[in-house]
C-alpha positions as CSV (number, residue, x, y, z in Angstrom):
1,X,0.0,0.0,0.0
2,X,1.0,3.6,-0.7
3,X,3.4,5.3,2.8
4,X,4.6,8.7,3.1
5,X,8.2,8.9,2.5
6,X,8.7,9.3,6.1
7,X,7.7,5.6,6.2
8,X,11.4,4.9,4.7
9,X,13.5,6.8,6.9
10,X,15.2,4.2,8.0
11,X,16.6,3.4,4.2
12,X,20.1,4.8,4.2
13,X,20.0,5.4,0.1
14,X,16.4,6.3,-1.1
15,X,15.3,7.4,-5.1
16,X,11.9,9.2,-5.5
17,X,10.8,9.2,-9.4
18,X,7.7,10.6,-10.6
19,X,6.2,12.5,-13.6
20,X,6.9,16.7,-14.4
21,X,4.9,18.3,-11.5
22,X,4.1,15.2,-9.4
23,X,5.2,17.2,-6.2
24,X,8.6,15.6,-5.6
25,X,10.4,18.9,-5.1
26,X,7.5,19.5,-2.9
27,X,7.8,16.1,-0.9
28,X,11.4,16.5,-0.5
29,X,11.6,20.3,1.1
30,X,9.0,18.8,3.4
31,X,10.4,15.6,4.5
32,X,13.7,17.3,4.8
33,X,12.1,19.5,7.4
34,X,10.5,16.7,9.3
35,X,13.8,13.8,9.2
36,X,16.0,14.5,12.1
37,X,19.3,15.6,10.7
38,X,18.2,16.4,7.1
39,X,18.8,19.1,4.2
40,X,17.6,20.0,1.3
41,X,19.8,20.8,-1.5
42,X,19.3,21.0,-5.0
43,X,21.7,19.4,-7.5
44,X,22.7,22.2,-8.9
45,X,23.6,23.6,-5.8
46,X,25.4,20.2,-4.5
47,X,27.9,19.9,-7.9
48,X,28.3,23.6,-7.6
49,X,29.6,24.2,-4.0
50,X,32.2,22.5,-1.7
51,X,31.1,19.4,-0.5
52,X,32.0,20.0,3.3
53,X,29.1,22.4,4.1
54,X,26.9,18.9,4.3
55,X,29.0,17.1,5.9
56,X,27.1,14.7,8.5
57,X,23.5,15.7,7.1
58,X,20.9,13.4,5.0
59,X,20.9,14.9,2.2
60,X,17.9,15.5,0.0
61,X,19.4,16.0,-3.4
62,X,16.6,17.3,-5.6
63,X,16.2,17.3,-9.2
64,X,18.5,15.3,-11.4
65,X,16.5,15.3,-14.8
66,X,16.9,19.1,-14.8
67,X,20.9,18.8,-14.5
68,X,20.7,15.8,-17.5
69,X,18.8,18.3,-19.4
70,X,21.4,21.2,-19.3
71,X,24.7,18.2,-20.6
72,X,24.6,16.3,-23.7
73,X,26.0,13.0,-21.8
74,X,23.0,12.3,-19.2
75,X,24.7,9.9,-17.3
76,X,27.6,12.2,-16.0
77,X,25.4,14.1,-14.3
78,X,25.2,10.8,-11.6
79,X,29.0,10.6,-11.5
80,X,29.3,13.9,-10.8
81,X,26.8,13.1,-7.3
82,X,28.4,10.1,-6.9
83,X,31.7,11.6,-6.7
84,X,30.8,14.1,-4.2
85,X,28.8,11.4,-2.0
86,X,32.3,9.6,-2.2
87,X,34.0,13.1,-0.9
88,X,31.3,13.1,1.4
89,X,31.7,9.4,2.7
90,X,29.1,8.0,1.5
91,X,26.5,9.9,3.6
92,X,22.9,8.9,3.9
93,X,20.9,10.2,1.1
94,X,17.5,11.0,-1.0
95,X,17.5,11.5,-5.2
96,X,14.7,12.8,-6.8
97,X,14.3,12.6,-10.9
98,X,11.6,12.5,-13.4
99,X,10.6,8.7,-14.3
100,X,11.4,9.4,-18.1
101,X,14.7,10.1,-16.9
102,X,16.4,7.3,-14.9
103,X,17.8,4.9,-16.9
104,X,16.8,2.1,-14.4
105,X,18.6,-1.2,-12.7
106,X,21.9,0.4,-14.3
107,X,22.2,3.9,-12.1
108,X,20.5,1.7,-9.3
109,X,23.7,-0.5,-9.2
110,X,25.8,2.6,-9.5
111,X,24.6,4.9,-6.4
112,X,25.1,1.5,-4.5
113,X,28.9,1.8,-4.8
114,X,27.8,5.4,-3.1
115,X,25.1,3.9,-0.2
116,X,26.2,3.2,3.6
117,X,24.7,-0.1,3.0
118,X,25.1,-1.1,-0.7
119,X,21.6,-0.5,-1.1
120,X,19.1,1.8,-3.2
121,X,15.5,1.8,-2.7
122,X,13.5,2.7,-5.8
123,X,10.2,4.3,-5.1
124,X,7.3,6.3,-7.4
125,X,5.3,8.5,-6.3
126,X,1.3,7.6,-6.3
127,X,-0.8,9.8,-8.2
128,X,-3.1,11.9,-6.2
129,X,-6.8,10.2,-4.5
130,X,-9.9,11.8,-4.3
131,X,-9.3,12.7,-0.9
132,X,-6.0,14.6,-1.3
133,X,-7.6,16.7,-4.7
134,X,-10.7,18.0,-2.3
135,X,-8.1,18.3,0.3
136,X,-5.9,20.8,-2.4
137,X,-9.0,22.2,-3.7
138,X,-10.8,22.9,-0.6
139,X,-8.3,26.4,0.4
140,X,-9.2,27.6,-2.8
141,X,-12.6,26.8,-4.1
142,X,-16.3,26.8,-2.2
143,X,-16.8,23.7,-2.7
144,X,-14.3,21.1,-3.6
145,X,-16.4,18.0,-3.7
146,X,-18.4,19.4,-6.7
147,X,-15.3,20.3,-8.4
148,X,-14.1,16.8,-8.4
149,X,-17.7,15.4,-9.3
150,X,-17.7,18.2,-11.6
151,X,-14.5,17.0,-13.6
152,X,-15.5,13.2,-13.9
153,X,-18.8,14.2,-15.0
154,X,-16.7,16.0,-17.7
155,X,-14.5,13.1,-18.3
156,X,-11.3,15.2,-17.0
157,X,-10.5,13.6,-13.9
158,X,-7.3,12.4,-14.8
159,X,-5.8,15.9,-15.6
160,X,-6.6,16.1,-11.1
161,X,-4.5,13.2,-10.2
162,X,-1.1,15.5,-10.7
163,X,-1.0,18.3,-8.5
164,X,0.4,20.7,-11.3
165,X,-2.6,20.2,-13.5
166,X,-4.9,20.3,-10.7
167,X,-3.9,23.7,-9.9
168,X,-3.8,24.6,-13.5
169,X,-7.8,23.3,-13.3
170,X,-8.6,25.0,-10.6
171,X,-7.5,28.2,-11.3
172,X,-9.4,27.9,-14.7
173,X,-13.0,27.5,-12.8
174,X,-12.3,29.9,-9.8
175,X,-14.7,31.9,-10.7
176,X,-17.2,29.2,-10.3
177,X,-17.7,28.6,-14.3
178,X,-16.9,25.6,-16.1
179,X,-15.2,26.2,-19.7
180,X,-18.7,25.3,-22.2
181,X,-17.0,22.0,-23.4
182,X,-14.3,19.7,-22.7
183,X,-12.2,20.8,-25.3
184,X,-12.3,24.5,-24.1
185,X,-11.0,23.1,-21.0
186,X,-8.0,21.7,-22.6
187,X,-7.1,24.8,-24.9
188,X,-6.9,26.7,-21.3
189,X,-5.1,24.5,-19.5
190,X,-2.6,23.9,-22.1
191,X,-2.4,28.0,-22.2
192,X,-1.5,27.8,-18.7
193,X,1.0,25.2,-19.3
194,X,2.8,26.9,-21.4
195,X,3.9,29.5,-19.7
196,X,6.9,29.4,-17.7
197,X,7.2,29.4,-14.0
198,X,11.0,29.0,-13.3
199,X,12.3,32.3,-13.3
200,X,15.7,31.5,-14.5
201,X,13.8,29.4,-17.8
202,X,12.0,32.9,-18.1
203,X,15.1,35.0,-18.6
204,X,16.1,32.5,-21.6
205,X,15.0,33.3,-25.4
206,X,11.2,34.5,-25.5
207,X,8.9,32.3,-28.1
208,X,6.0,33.5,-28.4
209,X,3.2,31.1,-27.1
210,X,1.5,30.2,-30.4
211,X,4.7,28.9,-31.5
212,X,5.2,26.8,-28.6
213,X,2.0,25.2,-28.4
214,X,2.3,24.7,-32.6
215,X,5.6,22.4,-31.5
216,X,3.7,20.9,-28.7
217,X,0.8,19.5,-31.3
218,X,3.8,18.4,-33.5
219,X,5.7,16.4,-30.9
């Protein structure tokens, strides 16, 4: 049965995968705060600056697709963290990455050389219940339990299971009024989608959204 990550505390070497906007940046800052001991650190951060300032902590490393995406050789971006976990000696430790990007039972065997106990536990991340949307949705709408019953009436209820689109939903229909058809719905959301929340993406090349969304049909 699905456990909150705190459930696996007691794993020395732990990787969290789970689709764009999942929430694992979100679980990790979290369970970082509650883990006796703990830090968050992005990846970036963690090949960027000396290894020392971590020294004795459980590190929550967060976000290795995003440093694949920025090399053309994905899989030095793990030697890189491996190498400072060695520096490090071998502390205990949490990865997160997208599922698209690990490359499976190979970069398993590899962070083991890295793990206090030669082992790596591989979770995912479940997608979000029924419970945990009205739970989201109830700070922000009047009544959440319509909005879900709302949704699967419309046949979208599988754009609420990932918290990214579920806020993307409900800040469509905050006002209270449902886009007339399904596929009004999806032009807005994909809208929303497009643009860009990371500020440092933002400062990058502007392209206009029709453009992007013309590429997004394509791929």
């Amino acid at each position: 049965a699905p456990q909150p990550l705190s459930h696996y505390y007691s794993h020395p070497a732990v990787v969290v995968l789970g689709d764009p906007g999942s929430g694992k940046s979100t679980n990790f800052e979290q369970s970082a705060a509650t883990e006796p001991n703990a830090v968050f650190v992005p990846i970036r951060d963690f090949l960027t600056f000396q290894a020392d300032r971590w020294e004795g902590k459980t590190l929550y490393l967060d976000g290795l697709d995003e440093q694949r995406a920025k090399s053309e050789d994905g899989r030095g971006a793990l030697d890189r963290i491996r190498g400072k976990l060695d520096e490090l000696k071998q502390p205990r430790y949490r990865l997160s990455c997208r599922a698209a990007d690990w490359y499976g039972g190979s970069e398993t065997e590899r962070l083991r050389a890295v793990s206090p106990d030669r082992k790596v536990l591989v979770l995912r991340l479940e997608p979000l219940s029924d419970a945990d949307i009205i739970t989201i949705a109830r700070d922000k709408l009047p009544d959440p339990a319509d909005f879900l019953f709302q949704a699967q009436r419309r046949g979208i209820d599988p754009l609420l299971r990932n918290p990214q689109t579920l806020e993307l939903i409900i800040g469509e229909v905050r006002a209270g009024v449902w886009p007339a058809t399904r596929l009004d719905l999806f032009q807005k959301a994909c809208a929303r989608l497009l643009q860009e929340t990371n500020p440092e993406h933002e400062q990058g090349q502007y392209v206009p959204l029709e453009r992007l969304l013309t590429a997004a049909g394509y791929l």
